[in-house]
C-alpha positions in Angstrom: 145.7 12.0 120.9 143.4 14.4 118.8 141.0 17.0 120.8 137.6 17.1 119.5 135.2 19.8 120.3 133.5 17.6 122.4 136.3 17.6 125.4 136.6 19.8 128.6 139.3 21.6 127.1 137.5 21.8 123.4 134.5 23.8 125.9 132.5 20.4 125.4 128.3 20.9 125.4 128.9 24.8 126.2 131.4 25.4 123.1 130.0 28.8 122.1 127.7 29.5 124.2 130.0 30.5 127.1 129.5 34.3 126.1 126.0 34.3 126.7 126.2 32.5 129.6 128.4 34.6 131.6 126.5 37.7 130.4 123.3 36.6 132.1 124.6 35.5 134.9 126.0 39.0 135.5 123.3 40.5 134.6 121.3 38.0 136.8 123.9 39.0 139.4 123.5 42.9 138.9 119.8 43.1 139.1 120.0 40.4 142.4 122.2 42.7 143.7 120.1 46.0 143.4 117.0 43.6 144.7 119.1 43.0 147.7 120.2 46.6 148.6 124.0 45.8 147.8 124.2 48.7 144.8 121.9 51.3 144.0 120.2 51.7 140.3 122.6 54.0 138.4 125.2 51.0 139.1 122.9 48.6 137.9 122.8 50.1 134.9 126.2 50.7 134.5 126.6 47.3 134.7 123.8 45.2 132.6 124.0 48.0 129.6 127.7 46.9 128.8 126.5 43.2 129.4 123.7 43.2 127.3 126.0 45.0 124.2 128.2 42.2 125.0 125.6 39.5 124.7 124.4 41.6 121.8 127.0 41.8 119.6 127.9 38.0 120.1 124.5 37.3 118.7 125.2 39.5 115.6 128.5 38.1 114.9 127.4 34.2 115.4 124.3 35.4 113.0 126.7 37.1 110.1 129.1 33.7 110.8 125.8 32.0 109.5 125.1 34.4 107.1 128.1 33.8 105.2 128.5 30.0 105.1 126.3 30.4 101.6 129.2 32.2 99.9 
């Protein structure tokens, strides 16, 4: 039996798009925590800046993916 992309285990709907999923939600998660009183601000940060690069640099190497299909 072949996989396709579209099964569970191919990642299904959410096939490349898992990165930027779990960033946000812990980014979602740090900030709710802060709003809460659970951490305090410098560990907020310390957590949603490495996030963010995260979700960042994902983005830049889905775009240069794109970028080269041309060649």
């Amino acid at each position: 039996m072949k996989l396709s992309t579209k099964t569970i285990t191919g990642g299904g709907m959410m096939a490349g798009h898992r990165t930027y999923i779990i960033a946000g939600v812990g980014i979602l998660s740090a900030v709710g925590a802060y709003l809460v009183g659970d951490t305090n601000l410098i560990d907020t940060i310390n957590i949603v800046f490495p996030l963010a690069a995260i979700y960042f640099l994902k983005k830049d190497m889905d775009d240069d993916k794109g970028a080269n299909n041309g060649k």
